[in-house]
N, C-alpha and C positions, 0 to 999 in steps of 0.2 A: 180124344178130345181136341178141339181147335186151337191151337196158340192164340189166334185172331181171339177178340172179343166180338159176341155178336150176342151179348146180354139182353139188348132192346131193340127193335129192328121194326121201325116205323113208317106206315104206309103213307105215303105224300102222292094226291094225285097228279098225273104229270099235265094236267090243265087247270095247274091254279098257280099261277107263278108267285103271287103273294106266298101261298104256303111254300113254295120251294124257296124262294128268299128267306123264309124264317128259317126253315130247316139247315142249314147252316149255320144256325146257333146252337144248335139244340144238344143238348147232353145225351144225343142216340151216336148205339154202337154201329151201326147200320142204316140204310134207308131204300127203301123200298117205291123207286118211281111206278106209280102205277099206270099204264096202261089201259088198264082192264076193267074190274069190276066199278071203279071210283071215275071214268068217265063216259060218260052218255056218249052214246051212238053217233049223234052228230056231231058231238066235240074230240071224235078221236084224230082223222088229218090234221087239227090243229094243233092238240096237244101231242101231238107223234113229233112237229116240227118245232113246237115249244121247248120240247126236252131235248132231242140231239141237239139243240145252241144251246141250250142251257148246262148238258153234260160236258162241252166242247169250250164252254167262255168259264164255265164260275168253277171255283173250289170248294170243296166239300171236306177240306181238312183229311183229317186220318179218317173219316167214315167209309164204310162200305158201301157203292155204288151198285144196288139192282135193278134194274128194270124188267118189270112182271108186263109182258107182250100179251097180245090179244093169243086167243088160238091159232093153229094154222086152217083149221075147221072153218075160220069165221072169215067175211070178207078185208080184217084188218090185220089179222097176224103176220103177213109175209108183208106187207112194207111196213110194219113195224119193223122186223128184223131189221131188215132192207136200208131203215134208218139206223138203226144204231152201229152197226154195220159201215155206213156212210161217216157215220160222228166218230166213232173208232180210229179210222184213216184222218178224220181230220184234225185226231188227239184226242176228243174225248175220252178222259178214263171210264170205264163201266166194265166193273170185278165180275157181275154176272149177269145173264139173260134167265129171269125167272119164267117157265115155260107153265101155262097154267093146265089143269086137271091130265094129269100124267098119268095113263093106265097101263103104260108097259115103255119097255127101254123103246124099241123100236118108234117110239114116238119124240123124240130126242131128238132123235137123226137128222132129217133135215132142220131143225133149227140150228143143230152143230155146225151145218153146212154152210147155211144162210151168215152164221155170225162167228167165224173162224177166230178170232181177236179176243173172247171171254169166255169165262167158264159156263155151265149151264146148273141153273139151280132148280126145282122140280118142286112142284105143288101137289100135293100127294092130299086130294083131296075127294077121290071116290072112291068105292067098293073095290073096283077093280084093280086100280091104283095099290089100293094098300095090303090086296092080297099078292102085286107082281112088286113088292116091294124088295126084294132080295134081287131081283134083274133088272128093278131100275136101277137100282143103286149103286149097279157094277158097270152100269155105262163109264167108258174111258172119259167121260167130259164132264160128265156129275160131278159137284162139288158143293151139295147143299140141299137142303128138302125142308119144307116148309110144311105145315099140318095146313091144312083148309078144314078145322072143323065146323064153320059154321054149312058149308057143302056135304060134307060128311055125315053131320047130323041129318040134314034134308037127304038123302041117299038112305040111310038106315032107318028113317022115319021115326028115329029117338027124341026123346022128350030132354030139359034139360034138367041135371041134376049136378050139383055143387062138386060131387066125386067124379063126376063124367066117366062113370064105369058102361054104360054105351058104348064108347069108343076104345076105351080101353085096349081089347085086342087090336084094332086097326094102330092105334098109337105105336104101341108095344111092336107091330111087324116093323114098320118103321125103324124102331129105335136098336130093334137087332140088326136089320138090314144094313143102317147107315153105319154102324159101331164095326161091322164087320167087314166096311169098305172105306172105313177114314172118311166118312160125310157128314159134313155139321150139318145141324138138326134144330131145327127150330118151333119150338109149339106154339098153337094156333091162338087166335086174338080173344080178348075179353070181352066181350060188347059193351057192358054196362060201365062204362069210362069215369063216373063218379062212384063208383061201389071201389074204395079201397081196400077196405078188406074184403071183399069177395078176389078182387084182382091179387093180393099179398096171397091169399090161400092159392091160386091155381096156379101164381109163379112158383111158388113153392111146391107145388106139387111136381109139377113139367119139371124142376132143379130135380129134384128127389127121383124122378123117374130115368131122367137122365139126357135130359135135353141142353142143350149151349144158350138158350134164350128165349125169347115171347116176340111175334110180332103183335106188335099193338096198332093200338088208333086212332089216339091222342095221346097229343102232348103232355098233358096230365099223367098220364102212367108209366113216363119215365122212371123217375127216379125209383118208384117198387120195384120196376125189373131189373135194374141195374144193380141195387142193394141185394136182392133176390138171389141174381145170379153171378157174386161175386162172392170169391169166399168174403168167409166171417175173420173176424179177428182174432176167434177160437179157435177157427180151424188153420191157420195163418201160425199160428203160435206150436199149436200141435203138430202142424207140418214141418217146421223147424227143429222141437224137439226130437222128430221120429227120425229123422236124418240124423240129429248130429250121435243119436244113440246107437244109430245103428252102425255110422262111421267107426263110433268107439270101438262096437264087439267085431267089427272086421278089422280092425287092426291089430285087433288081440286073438285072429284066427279065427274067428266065431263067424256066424251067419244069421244068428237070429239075435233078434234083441225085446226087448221087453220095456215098454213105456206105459204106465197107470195099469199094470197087469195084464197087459193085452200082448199079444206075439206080435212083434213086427218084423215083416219078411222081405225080400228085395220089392215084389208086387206093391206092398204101402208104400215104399218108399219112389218109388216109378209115380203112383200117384201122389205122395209130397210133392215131389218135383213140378209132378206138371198143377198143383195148386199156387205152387210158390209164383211158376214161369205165367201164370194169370193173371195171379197179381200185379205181375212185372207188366203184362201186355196193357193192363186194364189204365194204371200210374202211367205208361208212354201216350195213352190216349188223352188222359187231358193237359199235356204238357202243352 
């Protein structure tokens, strides 16, 4: 699991500077400068050269800086790098280069090249992608994967349904993949941006499955994702308990301990821990 908070992780396209001026207020864990699908064809050189001043002049607080790059397939991926790259050297913070439709490690590489200065975070949003999901996610520069289900969907020719049991196994390679290489994980967007409870139900599911957050796509579905994917104050409470009882039976020689009649073994307690050290991360975030 991430120390980092990356509960809400919100797509801002990177050719709208009004939206990037608000995004600095915004109660997201993360932000996602888009590149890509969020700007038209002819607005990309400009918005490429909007964002490296803009990543290079403004503050973004404790949030997470990514920027989702064109393909290198397309005629604007390599001087997207190319820019950020340049913005980097000139201080621009930017934590990751999100690299779009990822279908094998090998496809990494030269953007790792191109942008030596951040990590690389990976859009795992096709067939192929998320069956080489175990050899993306061992790339030495990976540090992050993102769901593209709405790509995903259109690849499998799936219909939508409230369970999203369609994607289900492509999710799931994924989440063994990342879990098994230390990569935060983040599930894919809501479309329907005023359906609260439809959004509450599929954060909650992404938490339960075992995902660190939702990118979304408005401002609106903040605060769901962030309640979502933050513990609770039951489980906060019971994380507490399960430590201080199991502290007890080890100092009395013991190993196992027992809280509401359930075994608790050092495994729970590895997990208290890193619930509690959440909470802590989540409390640094809006100080």
């Amino acid at each position: 699991m991430t120390a980092r908070p990356c509960r809400s992780v919100l797509y801002i396209p990177g050719s709208k500077e009004r939206a990037l001026e608000k995004a600095r207020g915004l109660a997201t864990d993360a932000i996602i400068f888009d590149l890509e699908d969020a700007v038209a064809p002819e607005e990309k050189p400009a918005a490429r050269k909007l964002l490296a001043q803009v990543l290079t002049d403004w503050d973004f607080g404790r949030r997470m800086r990514i920027v989702r790059i064109n393909g290198f397939d397309t005629e604007w991926g390599r001087a997207d790098a190319d820019a950020m790259d340049e913005a980097i050297a000139r201080g621009a913070r930017i934590d990751a280069i999100l690299v779009p439709k990822v279908n094998r490690a090998a496809d990494l590489d030269a953007v790792a090249d191109a942008v030596p200065g951040a990590d690389l975070w990976a859009m795992m949003e096709t067939c192929a992608g998320m069956l080489n999901a175990a050899e993306i996610a061992a790339h030495p520069r990976l540090k992050g994967m993102v769901m593209g289900t709405n790509d995903l969907a259109k690849e499998l020719n799936s219909r939508f349904r409230p369970d999203r049991l369609p994607m289900q196994t492509g999710l799931g390679l994924c989440l063994l993949a990342g879990r098994a290489h230390g990569v935060t994980l983040i599930d894919g967007v809501y479309n329907a941006f005023k359906d609260e409870d439809g959004l509450r139900f599929e954060c909650e599911q992404g938490r339960d499955m075992g995902f660190d957050g939702k990118t979304l796509i408005h401002p609106a579905q903040l605060d769901i994702a962030n309640a979502a994917f933050a513990p609770s104050e039951a489980e906060l409470t019971l994380a507490r308990r399960q430590i201080a009882a199991f502290d007890e039976v080890m100092a009395q020689g013991g190993g196992v301990a027992v809280v509401d009649g359930k075994i608790v073994e050092n495994l729970h307690i590895v997990t208290a821990r890193a619930t509690l050290a959440k909470a802590d991360a989540i409390a640094a975030m809006a100080e």
